[in-house]
N, C-alpha and C positions, 0 to 999 in steps of 0.2 A: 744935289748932294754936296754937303759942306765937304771943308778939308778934315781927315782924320785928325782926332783930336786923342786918340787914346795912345801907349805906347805901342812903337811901332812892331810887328812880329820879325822873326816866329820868335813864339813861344815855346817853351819846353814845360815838363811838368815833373819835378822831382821830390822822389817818395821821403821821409824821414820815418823814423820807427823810433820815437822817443819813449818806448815802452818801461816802464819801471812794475816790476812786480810784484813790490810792496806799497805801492800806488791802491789806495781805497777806488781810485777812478781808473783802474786799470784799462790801459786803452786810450787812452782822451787824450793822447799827444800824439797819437799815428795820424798824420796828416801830409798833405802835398804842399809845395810851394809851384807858384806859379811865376816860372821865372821867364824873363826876358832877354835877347841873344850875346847882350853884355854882362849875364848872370845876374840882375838888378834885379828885385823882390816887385812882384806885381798886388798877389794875393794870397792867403789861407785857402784850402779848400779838404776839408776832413772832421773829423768829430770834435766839436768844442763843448757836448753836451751830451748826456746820458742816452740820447735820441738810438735807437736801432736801426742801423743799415742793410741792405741786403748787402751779401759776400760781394767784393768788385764794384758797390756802387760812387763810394769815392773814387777810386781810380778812373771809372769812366765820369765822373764830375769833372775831374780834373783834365781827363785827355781832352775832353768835349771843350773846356775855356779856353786850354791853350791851345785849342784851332779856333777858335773864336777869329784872330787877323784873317787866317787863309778864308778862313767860309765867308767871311765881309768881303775879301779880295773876287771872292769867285761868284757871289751875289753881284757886287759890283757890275762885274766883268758879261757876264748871263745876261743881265738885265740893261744895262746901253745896249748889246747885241740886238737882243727883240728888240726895244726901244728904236733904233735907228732901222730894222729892217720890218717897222709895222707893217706895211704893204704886204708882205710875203707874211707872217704867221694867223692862227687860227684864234677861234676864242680861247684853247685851251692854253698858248701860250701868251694871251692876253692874260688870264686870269693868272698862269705862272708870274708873268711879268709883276703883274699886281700885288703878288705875295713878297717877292722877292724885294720889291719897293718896302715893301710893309716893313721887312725884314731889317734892311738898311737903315730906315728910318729911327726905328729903333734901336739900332746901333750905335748911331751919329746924334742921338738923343733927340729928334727931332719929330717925335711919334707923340702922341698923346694919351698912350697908353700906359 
């Protein structure tokens, strides 16, 4: 595992309602910001596009990114655990472990996927 290269957490995820109702695109500025714990700008995450969401699907877009840190911190953390106490686990937390690896990899950009 490299050193984290992303901003550090937590994150927060705050709503904006840039609604205008004389807007032809009504809607298409309600969106989340993805901020970081110095209030720094990370990401967008809401409608930039005509596309149709279910009810609360941006808002769970966006609480799911800004745990993005924690869930890496806790894959992390899971996965040295099994890792170091192979001896004692089973195939089923070998294959966990394997996922979890997967998981990180892919976080740390290091996946090929």
């Amino acid at each position: 595992m490299s050193e984290n290269k992303h901003t550090p957490g937590p994150w927060t995820a705050v709503f904006h309602d840039m609604h205008n109702p004389e807007d032809i695109n009504e809607g298409i500025r309600d969106f989340y910001t993805i901020r970081d714990k110095r209030n720094c700008y990370i990401v967008n995450v809401g409608r930039v596009d005509k596309a149709t969401y279910q009810d609360g699907q941006h808002a769970a877009n966006a609480r799911l990114i800004a745990a993005a840190p924690l869930l890496l911190a806790a894959c992390v953390k899971a996965c040295t655990y099994m890792v170091e106490d192979i001896a004692q686990v089973g195939w089923l937390e070998i294959e966990v472990a394997e996922q979890l690896q997967a998981a990180i990899d892919a976080a740390e950009g290091e996946s090929n996927a």
